[in-house]
Biopython code that builds the backbone (N, CA, C, O; Angstrom):
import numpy as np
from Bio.PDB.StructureBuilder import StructureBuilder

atoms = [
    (1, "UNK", "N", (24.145, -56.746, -82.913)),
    (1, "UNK", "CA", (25.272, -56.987, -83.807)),
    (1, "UNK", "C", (26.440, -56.123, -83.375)),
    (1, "UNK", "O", (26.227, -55.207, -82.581)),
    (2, "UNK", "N", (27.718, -56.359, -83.865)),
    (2, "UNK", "CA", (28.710, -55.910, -83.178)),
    (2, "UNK", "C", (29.008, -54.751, -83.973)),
    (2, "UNK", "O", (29.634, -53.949, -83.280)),
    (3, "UNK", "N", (28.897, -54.504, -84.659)),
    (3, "UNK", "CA", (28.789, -53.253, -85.730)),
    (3, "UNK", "C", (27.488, -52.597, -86.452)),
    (3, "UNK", "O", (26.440, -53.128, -86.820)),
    (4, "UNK", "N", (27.909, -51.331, -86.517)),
    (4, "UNK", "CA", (26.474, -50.444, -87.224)),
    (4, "UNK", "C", (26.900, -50.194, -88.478)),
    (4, "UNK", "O", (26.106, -49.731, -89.297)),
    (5, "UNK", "N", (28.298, -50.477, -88.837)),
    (5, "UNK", "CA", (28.848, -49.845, -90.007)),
    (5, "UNK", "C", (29.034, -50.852, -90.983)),
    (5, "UNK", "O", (28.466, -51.911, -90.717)),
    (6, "UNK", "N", (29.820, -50.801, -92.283)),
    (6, "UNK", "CA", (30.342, -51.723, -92.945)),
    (6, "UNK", "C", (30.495, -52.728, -92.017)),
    (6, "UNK", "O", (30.628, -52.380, -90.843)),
    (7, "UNK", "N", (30.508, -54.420, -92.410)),
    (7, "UNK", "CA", (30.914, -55.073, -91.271)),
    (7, "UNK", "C", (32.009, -55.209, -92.305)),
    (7, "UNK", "O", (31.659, -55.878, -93.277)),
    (8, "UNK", "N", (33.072, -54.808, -92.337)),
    (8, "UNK", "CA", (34.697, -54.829, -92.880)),
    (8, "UNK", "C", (35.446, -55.927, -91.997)),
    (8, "UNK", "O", (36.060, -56.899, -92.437)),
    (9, "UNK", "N", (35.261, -55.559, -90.605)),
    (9, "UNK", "CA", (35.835, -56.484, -89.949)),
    (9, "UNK", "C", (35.254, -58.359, -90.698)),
    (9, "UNK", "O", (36.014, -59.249, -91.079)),
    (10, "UNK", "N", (34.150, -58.376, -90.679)),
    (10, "UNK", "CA", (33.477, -59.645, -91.377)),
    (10, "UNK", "C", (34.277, -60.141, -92.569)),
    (10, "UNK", "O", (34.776, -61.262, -92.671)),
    (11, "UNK", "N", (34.337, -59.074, -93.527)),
    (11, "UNK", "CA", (34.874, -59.229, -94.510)),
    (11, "UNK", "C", (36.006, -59.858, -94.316)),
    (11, "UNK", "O", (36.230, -60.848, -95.013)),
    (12, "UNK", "N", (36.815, -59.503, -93.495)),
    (12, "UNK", "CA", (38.423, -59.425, -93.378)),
    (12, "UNK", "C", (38.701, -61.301, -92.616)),
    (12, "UNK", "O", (39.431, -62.207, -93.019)),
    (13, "UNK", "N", (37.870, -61.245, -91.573)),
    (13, "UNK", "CA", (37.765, -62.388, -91.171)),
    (13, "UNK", "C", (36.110, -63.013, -90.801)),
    (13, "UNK", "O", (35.432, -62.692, -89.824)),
    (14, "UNK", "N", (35.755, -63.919, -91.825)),
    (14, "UNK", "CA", (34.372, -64.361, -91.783)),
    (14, "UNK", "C", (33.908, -64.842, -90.794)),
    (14, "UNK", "O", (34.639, -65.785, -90.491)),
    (15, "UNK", "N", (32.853, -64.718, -89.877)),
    (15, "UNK", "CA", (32.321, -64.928, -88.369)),
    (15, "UNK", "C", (33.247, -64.443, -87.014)),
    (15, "UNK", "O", (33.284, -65.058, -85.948)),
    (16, "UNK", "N", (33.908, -63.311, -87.298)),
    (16, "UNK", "CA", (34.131, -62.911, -85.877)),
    (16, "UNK", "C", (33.308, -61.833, -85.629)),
    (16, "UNK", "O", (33.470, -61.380, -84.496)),
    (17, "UNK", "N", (32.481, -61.267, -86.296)),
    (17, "UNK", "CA", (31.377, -60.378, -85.471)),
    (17, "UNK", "C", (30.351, -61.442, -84.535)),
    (17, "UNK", "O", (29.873, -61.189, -83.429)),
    (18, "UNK", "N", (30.184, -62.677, -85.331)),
    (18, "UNK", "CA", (29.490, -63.809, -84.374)),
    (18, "UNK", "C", (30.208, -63.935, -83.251)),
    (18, "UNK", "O", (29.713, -63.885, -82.125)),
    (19, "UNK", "N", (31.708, -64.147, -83.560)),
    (19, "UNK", "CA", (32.647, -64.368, -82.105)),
    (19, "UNK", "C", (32.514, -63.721, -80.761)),
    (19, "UNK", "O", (32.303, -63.995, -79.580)),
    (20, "UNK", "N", (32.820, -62.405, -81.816)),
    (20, "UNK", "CA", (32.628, -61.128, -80.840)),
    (20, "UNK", "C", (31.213, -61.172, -79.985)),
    (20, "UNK", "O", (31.115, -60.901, -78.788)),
    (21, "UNK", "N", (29.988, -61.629, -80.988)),
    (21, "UNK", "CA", (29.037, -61.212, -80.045)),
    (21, "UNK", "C", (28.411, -62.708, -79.471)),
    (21, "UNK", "O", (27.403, -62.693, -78.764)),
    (22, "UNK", "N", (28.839, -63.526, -79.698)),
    (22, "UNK", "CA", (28.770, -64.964, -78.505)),
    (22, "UNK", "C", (29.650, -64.731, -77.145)),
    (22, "UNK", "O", (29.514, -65.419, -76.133)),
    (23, "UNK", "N", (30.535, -63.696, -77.279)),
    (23, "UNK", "CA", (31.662, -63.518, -75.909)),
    (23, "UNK", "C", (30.713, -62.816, -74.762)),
    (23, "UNK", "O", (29.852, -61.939, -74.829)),
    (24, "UNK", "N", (31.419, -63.827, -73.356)),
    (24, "UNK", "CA", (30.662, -62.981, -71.918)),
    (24, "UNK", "C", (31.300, -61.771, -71.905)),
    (24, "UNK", "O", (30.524, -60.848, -71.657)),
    (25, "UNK", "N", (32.437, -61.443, -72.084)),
    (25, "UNK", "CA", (33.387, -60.457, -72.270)),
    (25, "UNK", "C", (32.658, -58.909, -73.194)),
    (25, "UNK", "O", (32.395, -59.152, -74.372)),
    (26, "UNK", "N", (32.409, -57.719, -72.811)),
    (26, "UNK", "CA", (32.915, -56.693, -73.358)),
    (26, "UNK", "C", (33.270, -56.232, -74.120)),
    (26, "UNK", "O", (33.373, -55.101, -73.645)),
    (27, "UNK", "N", (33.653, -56.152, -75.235)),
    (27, "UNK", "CA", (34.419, -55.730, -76.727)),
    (27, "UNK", "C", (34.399, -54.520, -77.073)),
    (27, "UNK", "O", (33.642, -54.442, -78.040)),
    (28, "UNK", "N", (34.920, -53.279, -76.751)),
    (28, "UNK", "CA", (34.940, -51.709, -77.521)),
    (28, "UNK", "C", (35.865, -51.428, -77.958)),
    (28, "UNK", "O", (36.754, -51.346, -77.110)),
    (29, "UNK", "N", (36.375, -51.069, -79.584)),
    (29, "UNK", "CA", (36.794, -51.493, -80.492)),
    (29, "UNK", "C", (37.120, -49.755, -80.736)),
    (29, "UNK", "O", (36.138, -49.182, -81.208)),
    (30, "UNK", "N", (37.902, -49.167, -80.577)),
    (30, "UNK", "CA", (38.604, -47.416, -80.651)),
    (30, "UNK", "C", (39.142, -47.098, -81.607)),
    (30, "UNK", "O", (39.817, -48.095, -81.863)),
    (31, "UNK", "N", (39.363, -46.283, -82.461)),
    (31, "UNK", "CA", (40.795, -45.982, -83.279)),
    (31, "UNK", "C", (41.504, -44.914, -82.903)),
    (31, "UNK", "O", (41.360, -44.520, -81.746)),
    (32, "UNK", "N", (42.021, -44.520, -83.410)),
    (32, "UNK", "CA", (43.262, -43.986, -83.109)),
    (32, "UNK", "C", (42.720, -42.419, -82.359)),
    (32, "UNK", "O", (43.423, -41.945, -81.467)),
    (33, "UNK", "N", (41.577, -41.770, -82.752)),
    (33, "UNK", "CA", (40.884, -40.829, -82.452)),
    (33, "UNK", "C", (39.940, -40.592, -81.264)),
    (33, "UNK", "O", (39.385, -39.514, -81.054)),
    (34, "UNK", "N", (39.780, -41.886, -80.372)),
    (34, "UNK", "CA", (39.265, -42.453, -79.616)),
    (34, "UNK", "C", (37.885, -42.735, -79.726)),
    (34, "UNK", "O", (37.205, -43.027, -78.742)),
    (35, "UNK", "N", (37.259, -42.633, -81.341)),
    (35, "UNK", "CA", (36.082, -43.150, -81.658)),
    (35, "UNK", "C", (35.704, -44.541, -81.570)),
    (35, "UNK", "O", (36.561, -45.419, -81.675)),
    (36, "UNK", "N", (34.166, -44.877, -81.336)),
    (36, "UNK", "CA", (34.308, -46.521, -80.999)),
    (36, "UNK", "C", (33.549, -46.845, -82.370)),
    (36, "UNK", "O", (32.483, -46.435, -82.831)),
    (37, "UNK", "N", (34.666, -47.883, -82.915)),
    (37, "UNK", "CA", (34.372, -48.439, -84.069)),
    (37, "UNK", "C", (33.617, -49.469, -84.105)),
    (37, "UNK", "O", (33.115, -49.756, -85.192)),
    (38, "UNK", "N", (33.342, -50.274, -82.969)),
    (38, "UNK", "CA", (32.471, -51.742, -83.200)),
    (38, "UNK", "C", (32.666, -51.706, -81.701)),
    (38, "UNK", "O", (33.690, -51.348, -81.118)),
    (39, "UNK", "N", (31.113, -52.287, -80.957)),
    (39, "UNK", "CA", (30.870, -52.561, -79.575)),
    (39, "UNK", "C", (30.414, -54.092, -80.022)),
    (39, "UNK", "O", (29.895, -54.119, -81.138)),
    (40, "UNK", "N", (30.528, -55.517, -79.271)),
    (40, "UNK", "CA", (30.074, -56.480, -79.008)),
    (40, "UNK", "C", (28.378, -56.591, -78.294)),
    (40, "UNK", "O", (27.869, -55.575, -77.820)),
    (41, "UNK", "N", (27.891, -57.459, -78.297)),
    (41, "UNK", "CA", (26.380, -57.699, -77.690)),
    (41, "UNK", "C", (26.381, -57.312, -76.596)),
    (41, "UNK", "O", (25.543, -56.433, -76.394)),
    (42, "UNK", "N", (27.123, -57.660, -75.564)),
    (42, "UNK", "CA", (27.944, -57.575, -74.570)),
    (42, "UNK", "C", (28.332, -56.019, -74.091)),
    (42, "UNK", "O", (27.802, -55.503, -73.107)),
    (43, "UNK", "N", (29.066, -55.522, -74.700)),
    (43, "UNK", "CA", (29.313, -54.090, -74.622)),
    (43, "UNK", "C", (28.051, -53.356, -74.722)),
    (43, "UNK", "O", (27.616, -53.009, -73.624)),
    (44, "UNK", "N", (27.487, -53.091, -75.526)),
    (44, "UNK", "CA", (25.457, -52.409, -75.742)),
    (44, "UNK", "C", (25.049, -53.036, -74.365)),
    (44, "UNK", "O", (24.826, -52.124, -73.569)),
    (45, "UNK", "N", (24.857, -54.385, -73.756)),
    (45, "UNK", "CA", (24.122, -54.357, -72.499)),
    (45, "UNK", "C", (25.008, -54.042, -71.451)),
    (45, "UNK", "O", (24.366, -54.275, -70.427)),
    (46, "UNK", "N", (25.896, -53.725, -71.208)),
    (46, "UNK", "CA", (26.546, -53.074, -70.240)),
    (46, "UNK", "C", (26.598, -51.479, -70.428)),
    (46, "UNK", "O", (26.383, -50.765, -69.448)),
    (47, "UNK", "N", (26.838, -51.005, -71.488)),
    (47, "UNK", "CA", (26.849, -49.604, -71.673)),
    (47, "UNK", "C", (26.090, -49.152, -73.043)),
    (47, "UNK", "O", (26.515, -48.987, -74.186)),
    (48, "UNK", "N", (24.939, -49.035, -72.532)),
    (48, "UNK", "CA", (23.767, -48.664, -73.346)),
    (48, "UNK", "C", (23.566, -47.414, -73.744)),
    (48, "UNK", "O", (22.494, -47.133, -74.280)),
    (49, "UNK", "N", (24.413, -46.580, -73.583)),
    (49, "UNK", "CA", (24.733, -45.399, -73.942)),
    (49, "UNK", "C", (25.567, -44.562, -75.201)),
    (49, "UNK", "O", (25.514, -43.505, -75.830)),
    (50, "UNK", "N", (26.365, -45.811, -75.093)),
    (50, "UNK", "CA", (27.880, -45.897, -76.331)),
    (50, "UNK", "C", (27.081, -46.164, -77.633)),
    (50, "UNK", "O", (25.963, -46.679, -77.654)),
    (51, "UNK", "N", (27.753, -45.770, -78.667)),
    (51, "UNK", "CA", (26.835, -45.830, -80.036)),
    (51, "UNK", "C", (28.362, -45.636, -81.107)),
    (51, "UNK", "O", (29.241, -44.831, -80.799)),
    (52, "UNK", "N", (28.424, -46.291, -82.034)),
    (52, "UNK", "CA", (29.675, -46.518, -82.805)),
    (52, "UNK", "C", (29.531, -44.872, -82.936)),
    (52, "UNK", "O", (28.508, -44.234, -82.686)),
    (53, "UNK", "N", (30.817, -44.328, -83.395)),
    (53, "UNK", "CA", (31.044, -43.017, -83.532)),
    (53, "UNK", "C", (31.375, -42.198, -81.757)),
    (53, "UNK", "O", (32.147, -41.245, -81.645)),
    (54, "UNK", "N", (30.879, -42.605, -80.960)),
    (54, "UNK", "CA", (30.944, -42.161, -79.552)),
    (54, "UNK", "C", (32.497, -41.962, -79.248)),
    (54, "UNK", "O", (33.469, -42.448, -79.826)),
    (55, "UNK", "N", (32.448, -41.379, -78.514)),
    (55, "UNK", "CA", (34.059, -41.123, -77.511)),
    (55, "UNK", "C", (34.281, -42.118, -76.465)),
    (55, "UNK", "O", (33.676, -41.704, -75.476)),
    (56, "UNK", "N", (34.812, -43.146, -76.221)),
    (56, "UNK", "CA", (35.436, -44.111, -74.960)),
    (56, "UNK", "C", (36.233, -43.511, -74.210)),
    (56, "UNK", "O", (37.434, -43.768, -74.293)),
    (57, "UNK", "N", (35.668, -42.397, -73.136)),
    (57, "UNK", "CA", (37.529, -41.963, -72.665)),
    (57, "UNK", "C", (37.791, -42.728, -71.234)),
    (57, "UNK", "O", (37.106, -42.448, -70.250)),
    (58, "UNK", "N", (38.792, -43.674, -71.192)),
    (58, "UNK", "CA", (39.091, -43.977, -70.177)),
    (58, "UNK", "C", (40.847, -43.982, -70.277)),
    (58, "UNK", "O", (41.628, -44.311, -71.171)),
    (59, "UNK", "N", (41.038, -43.390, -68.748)),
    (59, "UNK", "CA", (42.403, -42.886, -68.348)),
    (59, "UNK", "C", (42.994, -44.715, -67.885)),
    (59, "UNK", "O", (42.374, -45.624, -67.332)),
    (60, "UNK", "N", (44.249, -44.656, -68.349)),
    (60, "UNK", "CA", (44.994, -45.629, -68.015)),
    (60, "UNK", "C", (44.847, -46.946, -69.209)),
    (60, "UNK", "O", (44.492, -46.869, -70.385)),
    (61, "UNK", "N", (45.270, -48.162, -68.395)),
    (61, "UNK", "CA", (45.084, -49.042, -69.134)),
    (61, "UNK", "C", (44.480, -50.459, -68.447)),
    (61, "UNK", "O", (44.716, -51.646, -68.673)),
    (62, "UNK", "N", (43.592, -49.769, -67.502)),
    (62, "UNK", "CA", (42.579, -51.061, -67.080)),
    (62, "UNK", "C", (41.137, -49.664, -66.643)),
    (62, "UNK", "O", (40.846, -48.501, -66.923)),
    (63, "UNK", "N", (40.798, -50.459, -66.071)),
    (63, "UNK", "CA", (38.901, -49.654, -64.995)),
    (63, "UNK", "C", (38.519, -50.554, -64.645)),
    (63, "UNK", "O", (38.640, -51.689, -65.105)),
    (64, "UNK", "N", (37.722, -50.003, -63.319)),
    (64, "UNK", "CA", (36.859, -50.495, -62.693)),
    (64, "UNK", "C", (35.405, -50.107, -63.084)),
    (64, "UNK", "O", (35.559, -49.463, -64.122)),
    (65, "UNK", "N", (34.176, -50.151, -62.829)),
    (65, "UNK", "CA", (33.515, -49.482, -62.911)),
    (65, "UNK", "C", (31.753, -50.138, -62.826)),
    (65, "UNK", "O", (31.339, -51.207, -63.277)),
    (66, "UNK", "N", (31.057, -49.159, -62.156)),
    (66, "UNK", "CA", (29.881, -50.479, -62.554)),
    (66, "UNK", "C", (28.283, -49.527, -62.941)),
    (66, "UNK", "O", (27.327, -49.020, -62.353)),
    (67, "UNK", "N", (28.938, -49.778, -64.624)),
    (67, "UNK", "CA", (27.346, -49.240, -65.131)),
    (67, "UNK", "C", (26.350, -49.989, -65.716)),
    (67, "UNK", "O", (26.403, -51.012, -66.399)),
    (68, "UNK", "N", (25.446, -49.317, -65.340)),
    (68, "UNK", "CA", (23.549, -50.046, -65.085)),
    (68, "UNK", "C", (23.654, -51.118, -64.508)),
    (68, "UNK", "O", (23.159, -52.107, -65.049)),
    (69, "UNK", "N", (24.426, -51.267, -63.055)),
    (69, "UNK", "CA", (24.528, -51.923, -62.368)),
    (69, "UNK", "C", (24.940, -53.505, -62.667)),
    (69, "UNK", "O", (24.474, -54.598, -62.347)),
    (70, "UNK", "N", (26.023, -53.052, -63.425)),
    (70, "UNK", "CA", (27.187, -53.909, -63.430)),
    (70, "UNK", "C", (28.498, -53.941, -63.345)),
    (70, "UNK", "O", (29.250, -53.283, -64.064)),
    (71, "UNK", "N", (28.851, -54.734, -62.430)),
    (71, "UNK", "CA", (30.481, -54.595, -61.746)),
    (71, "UNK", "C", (31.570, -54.916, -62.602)),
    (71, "UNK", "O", (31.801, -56.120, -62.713)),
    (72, "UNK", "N", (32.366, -54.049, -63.295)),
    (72, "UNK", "CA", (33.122, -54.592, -64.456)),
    (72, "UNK", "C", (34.521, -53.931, -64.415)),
    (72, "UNK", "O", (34.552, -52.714, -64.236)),
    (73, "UNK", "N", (35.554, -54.534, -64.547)),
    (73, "UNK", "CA", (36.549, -54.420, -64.876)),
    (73, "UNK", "C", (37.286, -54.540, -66.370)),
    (73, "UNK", "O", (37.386, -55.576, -67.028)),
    (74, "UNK", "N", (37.837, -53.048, -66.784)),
    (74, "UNK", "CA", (38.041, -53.287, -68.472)),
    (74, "UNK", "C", (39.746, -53.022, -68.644)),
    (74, "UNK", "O", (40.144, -51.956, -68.173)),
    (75, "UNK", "N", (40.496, -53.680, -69.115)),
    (75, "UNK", "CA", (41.578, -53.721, -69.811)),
    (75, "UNK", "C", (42.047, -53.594, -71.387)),
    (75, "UNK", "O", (41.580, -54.301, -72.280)),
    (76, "UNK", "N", (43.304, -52.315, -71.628)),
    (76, "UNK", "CA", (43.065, -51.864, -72.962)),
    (76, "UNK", "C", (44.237, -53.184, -73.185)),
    (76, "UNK", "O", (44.871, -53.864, -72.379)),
    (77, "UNK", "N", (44.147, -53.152, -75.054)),
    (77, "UNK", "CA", (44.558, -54.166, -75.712)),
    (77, "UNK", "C", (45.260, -53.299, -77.074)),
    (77, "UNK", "O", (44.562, -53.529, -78.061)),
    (78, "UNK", "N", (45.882, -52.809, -77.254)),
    (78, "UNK", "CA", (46.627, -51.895, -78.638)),
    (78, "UNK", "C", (46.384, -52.601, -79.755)),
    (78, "UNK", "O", (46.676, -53.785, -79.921)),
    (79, "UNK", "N", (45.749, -51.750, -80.671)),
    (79, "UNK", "CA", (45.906, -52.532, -81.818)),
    (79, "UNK", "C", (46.911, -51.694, -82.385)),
    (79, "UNK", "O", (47.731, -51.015, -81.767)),
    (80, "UNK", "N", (46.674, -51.881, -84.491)),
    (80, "UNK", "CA", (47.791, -51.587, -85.270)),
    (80, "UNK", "C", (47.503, -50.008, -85.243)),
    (80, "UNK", "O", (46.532, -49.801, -84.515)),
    (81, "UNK", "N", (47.981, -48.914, -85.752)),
    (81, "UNK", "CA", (47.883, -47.829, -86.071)),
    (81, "UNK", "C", (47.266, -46.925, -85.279)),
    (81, "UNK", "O", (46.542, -46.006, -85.661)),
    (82, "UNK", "N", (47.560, -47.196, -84.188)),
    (82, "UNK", "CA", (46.876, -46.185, -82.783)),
    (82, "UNK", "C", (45.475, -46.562, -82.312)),
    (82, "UNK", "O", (44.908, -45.897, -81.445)),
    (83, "UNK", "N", (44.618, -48.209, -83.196)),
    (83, "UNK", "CA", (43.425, -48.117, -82.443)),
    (83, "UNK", "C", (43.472, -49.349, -81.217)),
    (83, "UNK", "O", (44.278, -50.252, -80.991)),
    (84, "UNK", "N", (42.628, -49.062, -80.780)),
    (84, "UNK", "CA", (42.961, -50.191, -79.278)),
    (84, "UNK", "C", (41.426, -50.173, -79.366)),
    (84, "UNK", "O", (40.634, -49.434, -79.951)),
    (85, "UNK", "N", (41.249, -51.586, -78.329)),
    (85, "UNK", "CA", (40.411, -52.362, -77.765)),
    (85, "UNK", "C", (40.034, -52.333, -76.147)),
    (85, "UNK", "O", (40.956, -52.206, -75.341)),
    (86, "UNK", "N", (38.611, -52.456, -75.670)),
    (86, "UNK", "CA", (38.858, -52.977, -74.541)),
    (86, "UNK", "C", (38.015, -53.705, -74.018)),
    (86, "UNK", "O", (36.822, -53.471, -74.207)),
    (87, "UNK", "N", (38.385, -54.653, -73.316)),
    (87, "UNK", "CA", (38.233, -56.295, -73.334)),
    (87, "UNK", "C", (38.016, -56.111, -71.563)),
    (87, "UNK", "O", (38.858, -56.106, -70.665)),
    (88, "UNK", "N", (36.223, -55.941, -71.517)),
    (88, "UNK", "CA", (35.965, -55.660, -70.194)),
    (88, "UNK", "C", (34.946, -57.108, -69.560)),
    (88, "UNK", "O", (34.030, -57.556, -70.249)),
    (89, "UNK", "N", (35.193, -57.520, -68.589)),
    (89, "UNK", "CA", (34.673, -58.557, -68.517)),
    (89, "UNK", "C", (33.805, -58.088, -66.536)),
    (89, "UNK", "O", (34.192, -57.335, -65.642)),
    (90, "UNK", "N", (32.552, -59.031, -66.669)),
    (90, "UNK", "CA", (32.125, -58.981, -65.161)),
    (90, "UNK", "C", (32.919, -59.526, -63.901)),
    (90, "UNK", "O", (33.436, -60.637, -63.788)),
    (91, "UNK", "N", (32.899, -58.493, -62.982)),
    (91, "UNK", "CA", (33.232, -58.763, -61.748)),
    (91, "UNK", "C", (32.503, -59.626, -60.507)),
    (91, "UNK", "O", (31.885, -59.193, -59.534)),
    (92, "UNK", "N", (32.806, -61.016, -60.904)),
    (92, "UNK", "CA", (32.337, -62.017, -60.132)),
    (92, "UNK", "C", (32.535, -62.060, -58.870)),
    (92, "UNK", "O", (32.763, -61.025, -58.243)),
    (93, "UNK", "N", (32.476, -63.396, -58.217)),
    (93, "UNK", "CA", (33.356, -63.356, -56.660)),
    (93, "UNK", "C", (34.756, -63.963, -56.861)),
    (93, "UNK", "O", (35.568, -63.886, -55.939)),
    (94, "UNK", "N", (35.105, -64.612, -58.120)),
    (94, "UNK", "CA", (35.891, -64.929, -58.578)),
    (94, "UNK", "C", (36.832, -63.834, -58.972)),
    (94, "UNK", "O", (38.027, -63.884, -58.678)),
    (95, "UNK", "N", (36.401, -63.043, -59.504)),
    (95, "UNK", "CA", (37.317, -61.764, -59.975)),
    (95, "UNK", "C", (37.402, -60.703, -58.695)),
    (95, "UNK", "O", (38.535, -60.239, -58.560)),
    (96, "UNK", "N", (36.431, -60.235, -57.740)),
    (96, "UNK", "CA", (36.788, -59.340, -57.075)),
    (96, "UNK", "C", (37.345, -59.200, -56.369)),
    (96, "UNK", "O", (37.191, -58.211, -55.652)),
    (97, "UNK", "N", (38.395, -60.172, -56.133)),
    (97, "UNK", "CA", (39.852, -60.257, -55.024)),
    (97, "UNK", "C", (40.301, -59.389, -56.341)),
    (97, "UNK", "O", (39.845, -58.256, -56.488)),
    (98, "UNK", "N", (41.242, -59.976, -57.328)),
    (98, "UNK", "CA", (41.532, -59.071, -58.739)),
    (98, "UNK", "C", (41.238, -57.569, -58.876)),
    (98, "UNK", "O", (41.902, -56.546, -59.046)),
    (99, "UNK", "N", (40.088, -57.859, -58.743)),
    (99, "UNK", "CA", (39.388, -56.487, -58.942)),
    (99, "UNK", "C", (39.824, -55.501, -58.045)),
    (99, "UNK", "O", (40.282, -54.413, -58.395)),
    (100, "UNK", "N", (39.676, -55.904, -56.819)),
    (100, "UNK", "CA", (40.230, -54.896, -55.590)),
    (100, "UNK", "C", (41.901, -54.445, -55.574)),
    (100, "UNK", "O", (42.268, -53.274, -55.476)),
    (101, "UNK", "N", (42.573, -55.302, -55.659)),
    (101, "UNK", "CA", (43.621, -55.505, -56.156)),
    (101, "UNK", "C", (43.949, -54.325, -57.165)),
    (101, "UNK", "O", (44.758, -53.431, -56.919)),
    (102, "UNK", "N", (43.340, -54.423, -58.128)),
    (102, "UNK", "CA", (43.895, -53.726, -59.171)),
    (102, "UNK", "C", (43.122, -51.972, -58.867)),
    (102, "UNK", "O", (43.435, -50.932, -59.446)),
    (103, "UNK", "N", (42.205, -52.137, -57.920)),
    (103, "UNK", "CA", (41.720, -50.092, -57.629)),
    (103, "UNK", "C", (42.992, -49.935, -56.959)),
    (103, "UNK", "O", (43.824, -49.122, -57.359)),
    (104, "UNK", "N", (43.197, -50.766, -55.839)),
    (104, "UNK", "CA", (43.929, -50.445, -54.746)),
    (104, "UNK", "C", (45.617, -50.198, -55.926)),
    (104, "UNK", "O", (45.971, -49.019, -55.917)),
    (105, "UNK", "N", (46.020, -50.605, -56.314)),
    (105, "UNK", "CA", (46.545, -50.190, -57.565)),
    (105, "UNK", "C", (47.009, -49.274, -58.028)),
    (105, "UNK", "O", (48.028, -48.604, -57.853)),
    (106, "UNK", "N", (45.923, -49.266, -58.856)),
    (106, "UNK", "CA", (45.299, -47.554, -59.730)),
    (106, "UNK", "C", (45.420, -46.159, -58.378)),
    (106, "UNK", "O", (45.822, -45.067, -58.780)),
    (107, "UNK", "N", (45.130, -46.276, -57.167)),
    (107, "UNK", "CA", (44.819, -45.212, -56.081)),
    (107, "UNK", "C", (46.398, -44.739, -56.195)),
    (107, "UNK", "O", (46.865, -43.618, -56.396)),
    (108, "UNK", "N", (47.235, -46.394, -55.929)),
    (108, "UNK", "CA", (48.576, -45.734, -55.587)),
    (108, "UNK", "C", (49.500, -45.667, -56.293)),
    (108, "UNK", "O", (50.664, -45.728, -55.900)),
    (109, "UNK", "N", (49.020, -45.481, -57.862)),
    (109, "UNK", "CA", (49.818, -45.226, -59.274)),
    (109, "UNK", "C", (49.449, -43.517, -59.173)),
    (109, "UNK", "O", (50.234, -42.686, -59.629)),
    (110, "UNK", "N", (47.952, -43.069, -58.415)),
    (110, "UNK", "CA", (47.591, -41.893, -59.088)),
    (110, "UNK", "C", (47.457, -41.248, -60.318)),
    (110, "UNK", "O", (47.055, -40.085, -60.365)),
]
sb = StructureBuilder()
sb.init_structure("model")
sb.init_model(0)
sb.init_chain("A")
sb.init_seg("    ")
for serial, (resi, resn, name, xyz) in enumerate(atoms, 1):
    if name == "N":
        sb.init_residue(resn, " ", resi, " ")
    sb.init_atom(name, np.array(xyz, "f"), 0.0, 1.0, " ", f" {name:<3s}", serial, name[0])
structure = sb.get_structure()
């Protein structure tokens, strides 16, 4: 499930924790403190480590990265009041022209 907590989000809009967790996509859900408020199905099998309340720290506003051996690229998304999202999806053969693209990038933004 996409949440451990209140599902508030549910409340607010009925079946997008289903949404969230039918997506191939990633979902880590931050506030303003950089706590993660709601991970997707998706997010738990890629990063099995993260647990609502956890710290997300990632520098910038994309990553590369590939944990428990998966190749993933994540992009942040701002929400209202300082919390943001990030909307990380697998690095296919389709994506890793993209993918390369965007380290090679990141190296020469520093």
């Amino acid at each position: 499930m996409a949440s451990d907590g209140k599902d508030v989000a549910d409340q607010v809009v009925p079946g997008l924790l289903a949404l969230l967790d039918s997506m191939d996509q990633a979902v880590i859900v931050q506030d303003a403190t950089d706590r993660i408020q709601l991970l997707n199905t998706t997010a738990r099998k890629w990063f099995p480590d993260l647990e609502v309340g956890n710290e997300f720290c990632q520098q910038g506003e994309s990553f590369v990265a590939e944990p428990g051996g998966y190749r993933v690229c994540g992009r942040l998304r701002p929400l209202i009041g300082g919390w943001r999202a990030w909307v990380i999806t697998e690095v296919t053969g389709e994506t890793a022209g993209e993918a390369a693209r965007q380290r090679e990038f990141l190296l020469l933004a520093g």
